[in-house]
C-alpha positions, 0 to 999 in steps of 0.5 A: 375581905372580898378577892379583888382580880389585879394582875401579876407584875409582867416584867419577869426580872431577870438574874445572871451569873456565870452559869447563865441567866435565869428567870423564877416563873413565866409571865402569868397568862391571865388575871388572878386575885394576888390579895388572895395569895400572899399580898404585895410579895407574889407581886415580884418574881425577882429571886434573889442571887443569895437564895437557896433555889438560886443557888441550887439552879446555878449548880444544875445549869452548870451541871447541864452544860457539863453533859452537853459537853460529856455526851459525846465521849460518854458514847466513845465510852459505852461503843468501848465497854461494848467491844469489852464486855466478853473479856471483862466478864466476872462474878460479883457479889451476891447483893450486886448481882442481885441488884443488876437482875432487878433492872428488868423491863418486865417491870414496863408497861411498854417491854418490847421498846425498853428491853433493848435499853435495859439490857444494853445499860445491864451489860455496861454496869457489869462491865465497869463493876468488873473492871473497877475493884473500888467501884464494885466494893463502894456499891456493895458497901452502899447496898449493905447500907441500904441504897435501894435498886428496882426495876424504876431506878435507885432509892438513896432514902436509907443513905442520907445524912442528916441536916447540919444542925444551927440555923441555915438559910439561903446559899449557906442552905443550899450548899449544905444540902448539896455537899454530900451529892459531891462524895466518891459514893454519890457521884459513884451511883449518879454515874453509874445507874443516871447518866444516860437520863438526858433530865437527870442533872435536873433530878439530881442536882435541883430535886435530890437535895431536898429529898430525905431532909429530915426536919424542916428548916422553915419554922413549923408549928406542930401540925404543919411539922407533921404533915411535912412529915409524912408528906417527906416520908410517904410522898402523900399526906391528907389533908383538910382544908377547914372550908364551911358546908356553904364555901364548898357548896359554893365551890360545887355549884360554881364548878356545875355551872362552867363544866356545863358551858359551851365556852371553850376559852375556860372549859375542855372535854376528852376522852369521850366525855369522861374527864372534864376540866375547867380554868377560870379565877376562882378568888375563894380557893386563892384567898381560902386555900392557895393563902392558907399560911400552913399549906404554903409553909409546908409546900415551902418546906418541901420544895424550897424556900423560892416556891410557886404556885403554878396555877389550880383548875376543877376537874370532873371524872364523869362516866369513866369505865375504861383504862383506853378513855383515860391514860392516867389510868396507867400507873405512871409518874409525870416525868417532872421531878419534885412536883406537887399536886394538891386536891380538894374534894368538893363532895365525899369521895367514896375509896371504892365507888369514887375514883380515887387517886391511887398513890405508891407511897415511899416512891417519890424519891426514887432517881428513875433510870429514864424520864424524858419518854412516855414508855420509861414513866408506865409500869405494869399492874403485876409489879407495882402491886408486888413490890410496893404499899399503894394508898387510896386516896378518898375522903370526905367532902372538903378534905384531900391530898398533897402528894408528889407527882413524882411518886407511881401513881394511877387513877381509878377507873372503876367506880359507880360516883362521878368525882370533882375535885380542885387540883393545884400544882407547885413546883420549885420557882427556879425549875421551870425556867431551867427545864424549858431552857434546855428543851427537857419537853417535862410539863413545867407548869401543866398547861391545862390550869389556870396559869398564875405563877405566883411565889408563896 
């Protein structure tokens, strides 16, 4: 069946409650073939008060007013510890101290305008550790367990209970996910290493229930339970799309045409030429790719039962031979939180020649320290190549790679191939609603894409 355009119903319903109003997605910008995706369901962008994403919005709102409300006596706080902080001086545990020494800026890209941050924060840790007997001996006990501390922030993979067996859904999902973040240990560790994160209420209440889930509450045929699996585990699972040679071809020669077009409206060029973007519809990655039932039951699996497909564009890395050209370069993460990104290879991407995505596994559950400033998110070659397992991800053509922008990740800049990829992205429906209600500045949605904002 041929992918007729139509246009995403413009009324964006709103749904209120006493923690505030909310909205699912933004009004689509453009036209797209809503056939394509899911029928006449990504037609509404209502969410229902009874859903799990609801629900889990409304505790982050909450929770987001509540720090409005606590700055100021935070900061009475830390002028506090400051003056303190000789007197209270002790020696702590050898696997606390341990864990306080790795929160070093060297780690940073950017040292010279995180050291301060880090030091100060540093000092506060081992102020309250040495003043709060209770404090001290519930870290020890969770970095026995396995809680992990880096240079970027806490790991609570190894501490995470398992789901509540029966069959959950919605606000009965929701709260059962988000029980154990209210423990003493929990709290403990969000007030101790996240509170001067202005977007951590966000990372933690909205994005941290769905980390370290250990089955998949969607119904999965064995395939797609493996691939949510290892994308849960790793941050990145590859993929292959089952695209025919003429499809892809298809794809390839259409992306030739408008990267070659002077239109403006639907094509960019920067970094001297190096990386070229194009936004246009595209019904066959809709109908082929977006509509695919095992793409979304597993993009639904990881980021919620309410999941939007933001939008998708073709990108080319073209002539691409320094780290200045392209910032992407930098191992970094984008500062959005549980988000993905898929990519579709239109021709062989080579491992070595073709300017693979290089991605950290086992980093896209890590709470950063700090996220609202590009110096926190940029890390150093050194550090990650010393502390952590990188993946390449290459291909042949009609293959790919669904991974988590929240995972340390880089372009490569070396390499003798140019590389054109499809790139579609997905957040949680009730996220960017939320995120640009309280002025975060985090890229939700990316705004270089053809914009369709439609639910899975």
């Amino acid at each position: 069946m041929a992918c007729q355009p139509t246009k995403l119903n413009p009324a964006v319903a709103a749904v209120s409650n006493a923690a505030g109003t909310f909205y699912s997605a933004r009004k689509p910008l453009l036209q797209v073939g809503v056939s394509c995706i899911s029928g006449e369901s990504s037609t509404t962008s209502e969410i229902s008060n009874q859903s799990m994403s609801y629900k889990l919005a409304s505790i982050t709102s909450q929770a987001l007013e509540k720090c409005k409300i606590s700055t100021t006596h935070q900061s009475e706080l830390d002028d506090t510890n400051a003056a303190q902080k000789e007197s209270n001086e002790c020696q702590l545990p050898d696997l606390v101290e341990k864990a306080l020494a790795k929160i070093d800026s060297a780690a940073y890209v950017h040292a010279d305008q995180v050291e301060g941050h880090f030091n100060a924060h540093r000092q506060e840790l081992r102020t309250t550790l040495c003043a709060d007997n209770k404090a001290r001996d519930a870290l020890l006990s969770m970095l026995q367990q396995g809680l992990s501390v880096s240079a970027l922030g806490i790991d609570l993979t190894k501490l995470a209970p398992p789901l509540p067996d029966g069959t959950l859904d919605g606000v009965q999902l929701a709260t059962a996910l988000h029980k154990p973040l209210l423990s003493y240990n929990l709290e403990l560790l969000r007030s101790l290493f996240l509170y001067k994160n202005g977007h951590h209420s966000v990372h933690w209440h909205l994005d941290q229930p769905l980390r370290n889930v250990q089955r998949s509450w969607i119904e999965l045929t064995e395939k797609e339970t493996e691939l949510y699996n290892t994308l849960q585990r790793d941050g990145i699972v590859m993929m292959d799309y089952g695209l025919s040679e003429a499809e892809l071809d298809s794809l390839m020669e259409q992306a030739d045409d408008v990267m070659a077009s002077d239109d403006t409206s639907m094509t960019s060029v920067v970094s001297d030429g190096a990386v070229v973007t194009s936004r246009l519809l595209i019904p066959l990655l809709e109908e082929k790719v977006i509509g695919n039932p095992t793409i979304q039951k597993v993009v639904r699996s990881y980021l919620g039962n309410e999941t939007t497909v933001n939008g998708y564009k073709l990108t080319r890395l073209h002539g691409l031979n320094d780290t200045k050209q392209y910032i992407a370069s930098q191992w970094h993460h984008d500062r959005a939180g549980r988000r993905l990104k898929m990519f579709l290879f239109l021709h062989d991407v080579d491992c070595e020649e073709g300017h693979p995505t290089l991605v950290v596994k086992k980093t896209h559950n890590i709470q950063f320290f700090k996220t609202e400033t590009f110096p926190f998110s940029r890390y150093t070659e050194k550090f990650v190549r010393e502390n952590f397992d990188v993946s390449k991800a290459c291909g042949k053509k009609g293959e790919g790679f669904l991974f988590d922008t929240h995972s340390v990740h880089r372009a490569t800049v070396s390499g003798a191939h140019d590389r054109t990829t499809a790139i579609f992205e997905f957040h949680n429906s009730m996220k960017c609603s939320i995120v640009e209600k309280a002025g975060m500045g985090i890229p939700c949605p990316s705004g270089d894409q053809f914009l369709i904002n439609a639910l899975l």
